[in-house]
N, C-alpha and C positions, 0 to 999 in steps of 0.2 A: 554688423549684428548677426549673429546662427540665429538661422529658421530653423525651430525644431519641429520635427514630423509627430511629434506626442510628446507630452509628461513624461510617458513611463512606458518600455516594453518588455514584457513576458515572454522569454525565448524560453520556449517548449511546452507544450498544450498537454501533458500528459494530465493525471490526476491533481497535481499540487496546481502546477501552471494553469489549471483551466480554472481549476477553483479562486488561483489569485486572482485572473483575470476579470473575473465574477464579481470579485469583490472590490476592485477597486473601481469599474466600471458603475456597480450600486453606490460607492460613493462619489461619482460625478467624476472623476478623474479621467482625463486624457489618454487612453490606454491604448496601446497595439499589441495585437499575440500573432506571437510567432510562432510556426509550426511547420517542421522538416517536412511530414506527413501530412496525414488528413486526422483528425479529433477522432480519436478510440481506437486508433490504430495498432496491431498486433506486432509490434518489431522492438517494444522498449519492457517496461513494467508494468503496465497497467494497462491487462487485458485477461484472460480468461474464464469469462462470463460470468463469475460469481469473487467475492472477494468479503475475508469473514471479519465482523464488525465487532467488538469489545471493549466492555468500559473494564472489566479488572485487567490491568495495562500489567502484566508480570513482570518488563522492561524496563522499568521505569517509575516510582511513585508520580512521577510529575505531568506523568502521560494520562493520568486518571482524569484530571481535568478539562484536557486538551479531549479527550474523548468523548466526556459530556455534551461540553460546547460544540465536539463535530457533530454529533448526533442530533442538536437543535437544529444546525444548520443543514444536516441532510433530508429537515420536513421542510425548513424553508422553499430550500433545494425541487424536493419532490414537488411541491406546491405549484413552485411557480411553472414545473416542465407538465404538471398534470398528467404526472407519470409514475408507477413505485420504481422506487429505484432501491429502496430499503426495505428488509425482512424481515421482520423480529419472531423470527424461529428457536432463538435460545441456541448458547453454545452448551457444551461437556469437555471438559478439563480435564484430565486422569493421570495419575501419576503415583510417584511415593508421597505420602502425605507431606513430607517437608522436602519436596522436592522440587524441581524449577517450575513446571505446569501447574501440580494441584496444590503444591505449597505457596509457590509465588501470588497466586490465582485468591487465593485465601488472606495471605497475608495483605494483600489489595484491597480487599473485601474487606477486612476486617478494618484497617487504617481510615477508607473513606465512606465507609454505612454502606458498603455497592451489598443488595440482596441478591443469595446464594441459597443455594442446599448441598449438602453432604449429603453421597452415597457411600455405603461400604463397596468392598470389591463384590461380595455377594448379591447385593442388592444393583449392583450397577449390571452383572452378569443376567438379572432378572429383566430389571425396566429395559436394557440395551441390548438385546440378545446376541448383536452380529460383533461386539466387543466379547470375544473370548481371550482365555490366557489371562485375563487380572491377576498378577497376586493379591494374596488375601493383605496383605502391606500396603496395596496402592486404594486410592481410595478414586470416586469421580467429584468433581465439582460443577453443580449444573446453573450456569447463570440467565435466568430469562430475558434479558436485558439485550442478549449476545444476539447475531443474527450476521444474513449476510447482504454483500451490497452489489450492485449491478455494473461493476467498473465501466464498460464501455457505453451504456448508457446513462451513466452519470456525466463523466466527459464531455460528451456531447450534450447534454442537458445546460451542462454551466456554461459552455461553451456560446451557446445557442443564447442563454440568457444576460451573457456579457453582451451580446450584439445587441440585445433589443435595448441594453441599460448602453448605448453608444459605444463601443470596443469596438475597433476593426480589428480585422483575421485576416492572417496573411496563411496562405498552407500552401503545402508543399513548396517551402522557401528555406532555406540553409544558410546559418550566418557559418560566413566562413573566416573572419577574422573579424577582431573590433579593437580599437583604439578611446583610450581616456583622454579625453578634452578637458580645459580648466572648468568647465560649467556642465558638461555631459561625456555622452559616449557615440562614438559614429558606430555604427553598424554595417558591417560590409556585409551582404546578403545573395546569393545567387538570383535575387531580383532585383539587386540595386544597393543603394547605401541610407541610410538610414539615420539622422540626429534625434536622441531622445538627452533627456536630461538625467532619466535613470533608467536600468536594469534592471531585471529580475529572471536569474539563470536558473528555471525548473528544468534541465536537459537530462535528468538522469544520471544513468551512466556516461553521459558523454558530458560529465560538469568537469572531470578531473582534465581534461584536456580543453577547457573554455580558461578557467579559473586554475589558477597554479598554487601550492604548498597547501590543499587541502589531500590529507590523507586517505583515500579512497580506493575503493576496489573494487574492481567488479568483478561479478562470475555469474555461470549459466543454474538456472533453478530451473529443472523438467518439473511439468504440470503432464497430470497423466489421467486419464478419464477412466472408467471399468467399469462392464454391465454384469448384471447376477448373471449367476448359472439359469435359476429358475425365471423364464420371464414374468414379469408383474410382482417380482418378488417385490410387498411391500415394507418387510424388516429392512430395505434401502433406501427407503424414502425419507425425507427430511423429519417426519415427526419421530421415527424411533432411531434414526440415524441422522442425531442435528446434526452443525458444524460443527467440529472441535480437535482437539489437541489432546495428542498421547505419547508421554513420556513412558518411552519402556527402562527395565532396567539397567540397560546399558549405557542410558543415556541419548539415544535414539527417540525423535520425538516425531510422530506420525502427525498430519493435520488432513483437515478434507470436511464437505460436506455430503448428505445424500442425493440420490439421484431427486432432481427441481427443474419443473420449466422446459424440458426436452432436453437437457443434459443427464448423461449419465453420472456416476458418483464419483462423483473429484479427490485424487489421492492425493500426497508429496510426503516427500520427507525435509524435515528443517533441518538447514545448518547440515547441507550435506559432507563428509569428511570428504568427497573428491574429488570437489566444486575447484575448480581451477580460475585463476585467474585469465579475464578476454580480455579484447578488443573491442570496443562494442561496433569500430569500423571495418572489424576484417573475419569475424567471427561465423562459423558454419553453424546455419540455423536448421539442417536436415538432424534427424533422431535418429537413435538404432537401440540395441538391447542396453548401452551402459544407460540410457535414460530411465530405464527404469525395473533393470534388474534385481539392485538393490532392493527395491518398494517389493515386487511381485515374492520375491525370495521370504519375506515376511508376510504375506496377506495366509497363508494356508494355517499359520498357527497365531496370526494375531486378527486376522479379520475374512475369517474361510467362508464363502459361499459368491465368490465373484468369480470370473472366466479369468485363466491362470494370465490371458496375455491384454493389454490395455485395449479399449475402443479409439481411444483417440491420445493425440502428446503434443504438447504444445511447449514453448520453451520462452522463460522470461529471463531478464536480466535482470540482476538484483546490484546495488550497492551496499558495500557494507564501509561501517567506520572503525576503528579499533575500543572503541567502548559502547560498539553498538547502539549509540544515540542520534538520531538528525544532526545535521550541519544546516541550521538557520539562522540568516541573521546578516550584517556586513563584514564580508573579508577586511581587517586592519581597520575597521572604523570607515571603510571609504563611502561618502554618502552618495557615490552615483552606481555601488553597484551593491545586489541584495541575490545571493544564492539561497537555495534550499535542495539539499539532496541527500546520500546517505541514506535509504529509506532502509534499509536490512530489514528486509521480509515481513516488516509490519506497520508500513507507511500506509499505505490508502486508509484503513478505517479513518486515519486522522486529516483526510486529504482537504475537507470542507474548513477545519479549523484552523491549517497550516494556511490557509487560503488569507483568510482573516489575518492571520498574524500575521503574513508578508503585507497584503495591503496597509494594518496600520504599520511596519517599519517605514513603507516606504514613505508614506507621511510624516513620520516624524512622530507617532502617538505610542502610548504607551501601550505591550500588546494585552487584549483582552484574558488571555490566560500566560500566566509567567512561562517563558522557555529561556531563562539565560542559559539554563544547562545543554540548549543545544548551540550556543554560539561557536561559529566556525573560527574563532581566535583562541578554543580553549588549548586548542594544539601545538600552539606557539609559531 
């Protein structure tokens, strides 16, 4: 007869994995989490210090839901760490009116009653002073709903709260191969080996080399910090420079929040054109000007009154899928293993509620908010 060491293991503690863990632990389940690292650690996706939260999902009509539901679960969340971990500072949107940001943003809005305001490009040039350059074409969209979340101490909050709900934590542990058994999976781990009955691969960018024929990619996404010219300059601070998203004419979409918290004002640019494909095993995590030339080269005519060269840069791994959707769910139907990855640039806000849905797949329930469109079989 297999001794098995758990129910159910969660290899990789980042955002989704800490959250699953969370939750399959609050429902009684026999859980172990596995973690290469230590919980909130800065070398995968889910890390630098702020990360922006929105229920109008532009990506997706079917992420509106999923967004709700994380958002309950992020007071849950906060509740029981007795800690904020969430901001509701309100995001800004701007773009061409029927364009990906403030059309999409709208048309979200409009589909599921999410409360919004329209600004003109004038009126946004007024309320938002440090957003210059609008065309009078592009409009903003301001959603109070929006805000941002505290990645690395969320992480570790969930993390924290799987243990107390029974979950053991394994860190800084590396599974380095695994094999499928008629009734589970061993775990071969740089601390030993491992029989559970099921899986669940949150590894990030390191899923495409766990799990084979899902279509994934990874590449480097620089995070870049910037402080004003003027010190105490308050036209940086979060209330008149929320979080938000800016689609210029090009097609070039800015995101970032205000200087919060003892950080300075957080830049990037999305869906960079010359984001290369990595390694996430052999990849050079040092910076130089290509991180963030691009960004700096726009800030004098799209967002002028910051110091021309960054405070700080940070650099995350992102996955992406070819339709830009998650990969959750069982590879081929197999019921001893449950991936979730794929996050392209706009996974954490929904990290509490992917949480949920992996715990009830791995039980067998149906999930609380529908994601068939992210199943990892849509690919063939």
């Amino acid at each position: 007869m297999t001794r098995w060491d758990a129910e159910v293991a969660v290899v990789g503690l980042g955002a989704w994995g800490a959250c699953a863990l969370w939750q399959l632990a609050e429902r009684g389940v026999d859980a172990i989490g596995i973690e290469r690292h230590q919980p909130g650690h800065s070398l995968g996706s889910s890390h630098g210090g702020s990360r922006m939260f929105r229920v109008t999902c532009l990506e997706h009509p079917g992420l509106v839901p999923l967004a709700r539901r994380s958002r309950e679960l992020w007071s849950t969340l906060e509740d029981s760490a007795d800690e904020q971990l969430f901001f509701p500072v309100g995001g800004l949107l701007i773009g061409p009116k029927d364009g990906r940001v403030a059309g999409g943003t709208l048309t979200a809005a409009y589909q599921h009653g999410i409360e919004v305001s329209t600004l003109t490009g004038q009126a946004l040039r007024f309320h938002y002073p440090r957003h210059v350059g609008v065309p009078e074409g592009h409009i903003g969209v301001r959603e109070p709903s929006a805000g941002i979340i505290r990645p690395e101490l969320s992480i570790r909050a969930a993390v924290s709260r799987a243990e107390k709900c029974g979950a053991r934590v394994l860190t800084d542990t590396r599974i380095t191969t695994y094999d499928l058994i008629p009734d589970g999976v061993v775990l071969r781990t740089s601390q030993g080996e491992l029989r559970v009955r099921q899986v669940v691969f949150t590894v990030g960018s390191w899923l495409s080399s766990l799990v084979g024929g899902l279509p994934l990619r990874t590449v480097r996404m620089p995070i870049t910090w910037f402080r004003p010219l003027e010190p105490g300059d308050d036209t940086f601070g979060l209330e008149q420079f929320p979080v938000f998203m800016r689609e210029l004419d090009d097609g070039t979409i800015l995101w970032g929040n205000g200087a919060e918290g003892g950080h300075d004002v957080k830049l990037g640019i999305e869906d960079r054109a010359d984001a290369l494909p990595l390694d996430p095993e052999a990849y050079d995590r040092s910076v130089g000007p290509v991180d963030w030339s691009a960004l700096t080269a726009l800030l004098p005519a799209k967002l002028p009154g910051l110091e021309p060269l960054p405070s700080k840069v940070a650099v995350c791994m992102l996955t992406r899928t070819p339709d830009g959707q998650f990969v959750i769910g069982r590879p081929g139907d197999d019921p001893r293993v449950v991936v979730a990855g794929g996050d392209n640039a706009h996974g954490f806000k929904h990290a509490t509620g992917i949480g949920e849905a992996l715990a009830e797949i791995v039980r067998g329930e149906e999930t609380t908010v529908p994601i068939g469109f992210m199943s990892p079989n849509r690919f063939g």
